[in-house]
Every structure is written in C-alpha cells, then in structure tokens.
DSSP file (Angstrom, degrees, kcal/mol; ACC not computed):
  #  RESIDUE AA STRUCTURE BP1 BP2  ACC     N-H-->O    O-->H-N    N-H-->O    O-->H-N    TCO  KAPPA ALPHA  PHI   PSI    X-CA   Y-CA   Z-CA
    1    1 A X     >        0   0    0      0, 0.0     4,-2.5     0, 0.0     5,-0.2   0.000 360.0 360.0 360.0 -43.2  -53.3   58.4   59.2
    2    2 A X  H  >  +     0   0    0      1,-0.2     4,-2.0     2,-0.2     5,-0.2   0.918 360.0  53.4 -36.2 -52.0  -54.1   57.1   62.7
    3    3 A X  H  > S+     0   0    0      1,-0.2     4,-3.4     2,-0.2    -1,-0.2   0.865 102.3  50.9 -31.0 -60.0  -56.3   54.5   61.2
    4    4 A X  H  > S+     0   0    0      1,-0.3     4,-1.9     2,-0.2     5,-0.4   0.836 113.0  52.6 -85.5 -30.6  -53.9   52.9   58.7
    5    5 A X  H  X S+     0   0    0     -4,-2.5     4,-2.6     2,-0.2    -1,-0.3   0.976 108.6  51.3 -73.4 -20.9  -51.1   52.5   62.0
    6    6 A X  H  X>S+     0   0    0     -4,-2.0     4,-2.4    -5,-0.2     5,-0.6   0.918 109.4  51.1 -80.9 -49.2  -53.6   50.9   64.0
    7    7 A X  H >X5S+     0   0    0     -4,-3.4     4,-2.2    -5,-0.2     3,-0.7   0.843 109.1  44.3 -70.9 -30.7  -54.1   48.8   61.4
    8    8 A X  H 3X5S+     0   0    0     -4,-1.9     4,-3.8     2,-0.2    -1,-0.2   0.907 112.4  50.8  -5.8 -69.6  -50.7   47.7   60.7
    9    9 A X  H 3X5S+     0   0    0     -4,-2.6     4,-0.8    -5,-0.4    -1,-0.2   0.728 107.9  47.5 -90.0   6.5  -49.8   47.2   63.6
   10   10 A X  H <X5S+     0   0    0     -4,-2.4     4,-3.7    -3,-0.7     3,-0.3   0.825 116.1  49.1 -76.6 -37.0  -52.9   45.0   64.7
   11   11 A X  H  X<S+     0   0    0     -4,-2.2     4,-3.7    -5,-0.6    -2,-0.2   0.994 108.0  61.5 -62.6 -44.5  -52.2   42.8   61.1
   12   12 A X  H  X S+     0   0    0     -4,-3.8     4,-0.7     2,-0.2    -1,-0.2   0.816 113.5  32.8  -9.8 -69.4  -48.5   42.8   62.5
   13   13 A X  H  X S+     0   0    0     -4,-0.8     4,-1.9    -3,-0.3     5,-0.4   0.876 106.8  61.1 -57.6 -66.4  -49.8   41.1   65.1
   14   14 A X  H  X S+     0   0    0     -4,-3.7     4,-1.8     1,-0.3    -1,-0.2   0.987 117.3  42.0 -45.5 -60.0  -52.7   39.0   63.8
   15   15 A X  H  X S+     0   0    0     -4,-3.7     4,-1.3     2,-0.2    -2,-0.3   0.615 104.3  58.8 -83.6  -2.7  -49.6   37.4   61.6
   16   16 A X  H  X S+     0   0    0     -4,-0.7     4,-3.2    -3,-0.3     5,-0.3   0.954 113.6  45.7 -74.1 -64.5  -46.6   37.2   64.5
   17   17 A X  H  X S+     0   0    0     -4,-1.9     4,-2.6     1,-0.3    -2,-0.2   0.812 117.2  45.1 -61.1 -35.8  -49.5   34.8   66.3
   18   18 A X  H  X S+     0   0    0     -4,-1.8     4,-4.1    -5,-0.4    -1,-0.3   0.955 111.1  48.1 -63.9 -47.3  -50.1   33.0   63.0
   19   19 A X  H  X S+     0   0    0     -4,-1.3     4,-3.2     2,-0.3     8,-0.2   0.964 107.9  64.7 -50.2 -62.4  -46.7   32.5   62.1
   20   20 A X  H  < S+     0   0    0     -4,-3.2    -1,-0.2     1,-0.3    -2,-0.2   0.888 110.1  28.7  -6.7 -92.6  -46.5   31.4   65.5
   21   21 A X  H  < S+     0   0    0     -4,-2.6    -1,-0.3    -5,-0.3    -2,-0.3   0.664 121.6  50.5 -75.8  -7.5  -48.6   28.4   65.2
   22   22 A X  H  < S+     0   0    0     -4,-4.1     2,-0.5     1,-0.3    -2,-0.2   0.882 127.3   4.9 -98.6 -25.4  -48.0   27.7   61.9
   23   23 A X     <  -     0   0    0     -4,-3.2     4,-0.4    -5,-0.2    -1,-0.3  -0.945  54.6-178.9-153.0 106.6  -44.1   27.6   61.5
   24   24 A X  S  > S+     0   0    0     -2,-0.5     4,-1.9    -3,-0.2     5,-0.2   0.746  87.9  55.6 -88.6 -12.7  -42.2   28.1   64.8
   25   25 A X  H  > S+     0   0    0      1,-0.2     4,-1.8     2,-0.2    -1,-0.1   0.947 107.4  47.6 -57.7 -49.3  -38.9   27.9   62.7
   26   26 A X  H  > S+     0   0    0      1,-0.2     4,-1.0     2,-0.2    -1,-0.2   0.699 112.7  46.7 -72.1 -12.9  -40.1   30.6   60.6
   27   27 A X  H >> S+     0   0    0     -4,-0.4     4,-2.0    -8,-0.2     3,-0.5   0.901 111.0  54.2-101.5 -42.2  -41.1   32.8   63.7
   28   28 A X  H 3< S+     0   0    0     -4,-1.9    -2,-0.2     1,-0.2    -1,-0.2   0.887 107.4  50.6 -54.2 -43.3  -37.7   32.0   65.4
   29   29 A X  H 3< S+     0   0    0     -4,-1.8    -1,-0.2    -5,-0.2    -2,-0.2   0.853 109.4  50.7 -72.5 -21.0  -35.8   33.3   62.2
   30   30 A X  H X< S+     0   0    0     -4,-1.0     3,-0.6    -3,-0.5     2,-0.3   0.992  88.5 160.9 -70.1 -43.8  -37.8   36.7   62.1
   31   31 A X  T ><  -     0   0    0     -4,-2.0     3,-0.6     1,-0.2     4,-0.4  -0.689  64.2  -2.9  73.2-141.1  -37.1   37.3   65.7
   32   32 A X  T 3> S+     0   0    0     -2,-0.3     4,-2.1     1,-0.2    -1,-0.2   0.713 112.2  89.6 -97.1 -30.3  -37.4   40.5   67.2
   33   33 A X  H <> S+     0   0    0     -3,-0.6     4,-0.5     1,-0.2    -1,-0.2   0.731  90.0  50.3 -49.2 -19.3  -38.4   42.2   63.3
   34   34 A X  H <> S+     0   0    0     -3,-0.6     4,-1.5    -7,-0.1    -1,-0.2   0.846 111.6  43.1 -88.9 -43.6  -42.3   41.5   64.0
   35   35 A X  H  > S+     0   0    0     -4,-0.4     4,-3.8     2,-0.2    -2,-0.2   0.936 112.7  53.9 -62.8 -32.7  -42.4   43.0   67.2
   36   36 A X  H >X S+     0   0    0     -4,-2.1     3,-1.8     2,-0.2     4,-1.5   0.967 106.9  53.1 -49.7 -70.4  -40.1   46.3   66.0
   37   37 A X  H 3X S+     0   0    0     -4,-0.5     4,-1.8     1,-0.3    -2,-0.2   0.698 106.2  52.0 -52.6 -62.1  -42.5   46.9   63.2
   38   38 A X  H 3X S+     0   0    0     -4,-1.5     4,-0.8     2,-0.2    -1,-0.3   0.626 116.7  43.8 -56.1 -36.9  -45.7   46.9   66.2
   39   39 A X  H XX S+     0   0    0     -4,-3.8     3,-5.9    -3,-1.8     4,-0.9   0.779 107.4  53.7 -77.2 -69.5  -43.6   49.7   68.3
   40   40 A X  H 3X S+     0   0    0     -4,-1.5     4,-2.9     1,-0.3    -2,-0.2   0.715 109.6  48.5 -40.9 -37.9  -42.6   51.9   65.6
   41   41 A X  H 3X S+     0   0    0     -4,-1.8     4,-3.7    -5,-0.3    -1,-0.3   0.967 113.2  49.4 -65.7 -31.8  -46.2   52.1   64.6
   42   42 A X  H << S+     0   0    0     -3,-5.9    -2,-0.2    -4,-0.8    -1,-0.2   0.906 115.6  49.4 -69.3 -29.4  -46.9   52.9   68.5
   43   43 A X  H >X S+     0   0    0     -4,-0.9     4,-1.2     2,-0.2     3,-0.7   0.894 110.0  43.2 -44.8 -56.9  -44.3   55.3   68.1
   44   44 A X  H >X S+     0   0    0     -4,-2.9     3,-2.7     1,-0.3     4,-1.6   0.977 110.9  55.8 -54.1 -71.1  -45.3   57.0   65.2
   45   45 A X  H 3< S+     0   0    0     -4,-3.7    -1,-0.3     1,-0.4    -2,-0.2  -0.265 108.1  47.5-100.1  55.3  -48.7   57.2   66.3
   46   46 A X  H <> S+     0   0    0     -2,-0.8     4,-2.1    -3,-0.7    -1,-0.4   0.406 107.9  53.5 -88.9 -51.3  -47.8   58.9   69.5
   47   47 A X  H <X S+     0   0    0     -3,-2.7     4,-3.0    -4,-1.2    -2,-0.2   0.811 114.2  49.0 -56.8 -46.5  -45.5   61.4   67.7
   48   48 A X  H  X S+     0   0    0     -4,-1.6     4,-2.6     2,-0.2    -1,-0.2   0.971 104.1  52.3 -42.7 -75.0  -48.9   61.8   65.6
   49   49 A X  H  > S+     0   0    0      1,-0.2     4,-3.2     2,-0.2    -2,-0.2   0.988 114.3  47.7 -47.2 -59.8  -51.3   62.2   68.6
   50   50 A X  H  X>S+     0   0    0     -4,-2.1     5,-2.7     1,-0.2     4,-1.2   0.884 110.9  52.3 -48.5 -41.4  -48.6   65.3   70.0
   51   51 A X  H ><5S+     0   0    0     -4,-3.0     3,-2.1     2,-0.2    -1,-0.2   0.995 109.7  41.3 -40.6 -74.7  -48.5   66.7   67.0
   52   52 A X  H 3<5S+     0   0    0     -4,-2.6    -2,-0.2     1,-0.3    -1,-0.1   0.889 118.3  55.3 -35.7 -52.0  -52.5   67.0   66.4
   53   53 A X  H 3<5S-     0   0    0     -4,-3.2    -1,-0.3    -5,-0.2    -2,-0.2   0.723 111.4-128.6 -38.7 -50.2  -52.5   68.0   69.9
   54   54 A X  T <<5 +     0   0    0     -3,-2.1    -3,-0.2    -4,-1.2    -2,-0.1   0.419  43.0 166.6  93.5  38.0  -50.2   70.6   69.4
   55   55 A X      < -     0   0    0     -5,-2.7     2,-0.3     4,-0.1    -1,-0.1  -0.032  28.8-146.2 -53.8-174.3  -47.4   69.8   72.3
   56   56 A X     >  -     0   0    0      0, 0.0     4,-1.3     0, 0.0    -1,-0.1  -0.276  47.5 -75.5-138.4-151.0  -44.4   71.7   71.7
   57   57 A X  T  4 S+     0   0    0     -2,-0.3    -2,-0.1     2,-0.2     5,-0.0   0.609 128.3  42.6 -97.8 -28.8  -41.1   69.3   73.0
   58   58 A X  T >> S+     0   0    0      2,-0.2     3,-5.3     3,-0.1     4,-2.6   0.865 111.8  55.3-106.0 -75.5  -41.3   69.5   76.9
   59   59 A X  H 3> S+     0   0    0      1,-0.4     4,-2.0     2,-0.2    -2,-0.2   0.784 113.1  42.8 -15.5 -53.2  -45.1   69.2   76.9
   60   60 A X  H 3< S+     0   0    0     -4,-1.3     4,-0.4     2,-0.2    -1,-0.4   0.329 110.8  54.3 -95.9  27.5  -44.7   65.9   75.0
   61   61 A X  H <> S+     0   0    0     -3,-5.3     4,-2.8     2,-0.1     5,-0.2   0.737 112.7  42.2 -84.7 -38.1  -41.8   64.7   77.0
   62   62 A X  H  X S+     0   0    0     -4,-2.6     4,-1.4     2,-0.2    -2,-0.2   0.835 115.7  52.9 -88.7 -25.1  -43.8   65.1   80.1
   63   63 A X  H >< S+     0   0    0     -4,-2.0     3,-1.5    -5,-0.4     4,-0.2   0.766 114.3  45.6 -55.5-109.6  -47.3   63.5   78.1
   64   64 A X  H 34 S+     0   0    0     -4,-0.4    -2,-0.2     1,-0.3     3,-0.2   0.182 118.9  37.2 -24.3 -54.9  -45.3   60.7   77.2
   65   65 A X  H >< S+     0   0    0     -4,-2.8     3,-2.1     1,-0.2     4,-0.3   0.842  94.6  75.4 -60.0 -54.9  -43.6   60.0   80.4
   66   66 A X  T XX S+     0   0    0     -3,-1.5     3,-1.9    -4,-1.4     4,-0.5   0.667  83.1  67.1 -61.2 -38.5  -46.1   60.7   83.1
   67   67 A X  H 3> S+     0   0    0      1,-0.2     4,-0.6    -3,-0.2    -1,-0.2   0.783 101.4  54.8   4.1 -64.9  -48.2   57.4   82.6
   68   68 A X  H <> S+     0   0    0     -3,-2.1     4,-0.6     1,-0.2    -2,-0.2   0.376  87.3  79.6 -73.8 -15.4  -45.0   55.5   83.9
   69   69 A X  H X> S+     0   0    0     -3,-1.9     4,-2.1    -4,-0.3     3,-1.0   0.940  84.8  50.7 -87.8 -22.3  -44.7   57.3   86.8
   70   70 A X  H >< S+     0   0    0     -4,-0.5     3,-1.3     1,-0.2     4,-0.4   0.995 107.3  65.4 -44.0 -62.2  -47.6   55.4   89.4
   71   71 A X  H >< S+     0   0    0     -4,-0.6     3,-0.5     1,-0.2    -1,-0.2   0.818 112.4  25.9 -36.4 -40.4  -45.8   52.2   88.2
   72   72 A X  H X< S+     0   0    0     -3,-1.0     3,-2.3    -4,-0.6    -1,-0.2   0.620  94.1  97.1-101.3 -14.1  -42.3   53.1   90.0
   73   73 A X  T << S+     0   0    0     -4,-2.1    -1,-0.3    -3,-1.3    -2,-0.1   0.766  79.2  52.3 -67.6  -6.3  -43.7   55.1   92.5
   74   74 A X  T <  S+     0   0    0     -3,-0.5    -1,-0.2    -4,-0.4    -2,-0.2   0.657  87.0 108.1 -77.1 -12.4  -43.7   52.2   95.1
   75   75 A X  S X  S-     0   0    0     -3,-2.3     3,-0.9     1,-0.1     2,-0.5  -0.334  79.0-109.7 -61.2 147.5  -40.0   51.4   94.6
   76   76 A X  T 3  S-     0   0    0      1,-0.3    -1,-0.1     2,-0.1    -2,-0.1  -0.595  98.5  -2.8 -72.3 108.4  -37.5   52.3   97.2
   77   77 A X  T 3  S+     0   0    0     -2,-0.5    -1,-0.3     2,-0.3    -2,-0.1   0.035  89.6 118.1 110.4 -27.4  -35.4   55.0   96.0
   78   78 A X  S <  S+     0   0    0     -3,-0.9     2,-0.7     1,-0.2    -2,-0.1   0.560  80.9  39.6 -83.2  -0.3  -37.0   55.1   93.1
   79   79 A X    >   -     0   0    0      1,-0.2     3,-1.3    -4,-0.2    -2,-0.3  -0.799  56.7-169.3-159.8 137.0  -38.0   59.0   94.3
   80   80 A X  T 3  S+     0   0    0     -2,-0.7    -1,-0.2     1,-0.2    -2,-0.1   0.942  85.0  34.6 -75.9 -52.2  -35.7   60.9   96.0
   81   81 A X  T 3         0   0    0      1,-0.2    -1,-0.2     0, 0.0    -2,-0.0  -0.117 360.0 360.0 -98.6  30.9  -38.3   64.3   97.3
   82   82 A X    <         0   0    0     -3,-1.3    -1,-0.2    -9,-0.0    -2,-0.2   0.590 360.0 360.0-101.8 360.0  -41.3   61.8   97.9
C-alpha cells in the first residue's frame, strides 16, 4: 500500500511539472488541487507508517512532530524552558 502512495504522488508530480510547461493556463486553473492530492498521499502514508509501527495516539503525535522541532529551536521565544 506504501508503494502505490509513493507512486501517486510522484506521477502527481511528474504531471504538475508537465502541465507546467506545457499549458500554464491549464496549471493556473487547477491551482492548489495538484499539490493537495501530493500531501494527502504524504498524509496517508504517514498515518500508514504509525500504524505498521504500532503508535498508539500520543506516540504518533510526538513522531510526527519532533522532526520540526531543531527547525524553531533558534527562534527567540520560540521556547519558553530552553
């Protein structure tokens, strides 16, 4: 099942960039509808991975999240007990 979302959302892709150069009209009218389609699959197949894993709901908050924290951690404020 992993498989078939990576591939989706790589053909997703492969055709936003075609679309792209071949009709920018047409790529202006889709809008935001190629790129939705390329999270949800990242979505999915996140929801997927926690599953297999066997996270329970706080396990996969704090997998999900914890990536994102190195990014913020130089901001000012951005943590109140470091």
């Amino acid at each position: 099942l992993i498989s078939f979302i990576v591939v989706i959302a790589s053909l997703v892709q492969i055709v936003e960039i075609i679309i792209k150069k071949v009709s920018p009209t047409l790529f202006r009218e889709l809008g935001i509808f190629l790129p939705l389609i390329t999270t949800n699959c990242a979505i999915l197949g996140l929801a997927i991975f926690q599953t297999n894993r066997g996270y329970g709901f706080l396990e996969g908050l704090f997998f999900e999240s914890s990536p994102s924290w190195p990014r913020y951690r130089h901001l000012p404020g951005a943590w109140a007990w470091s």
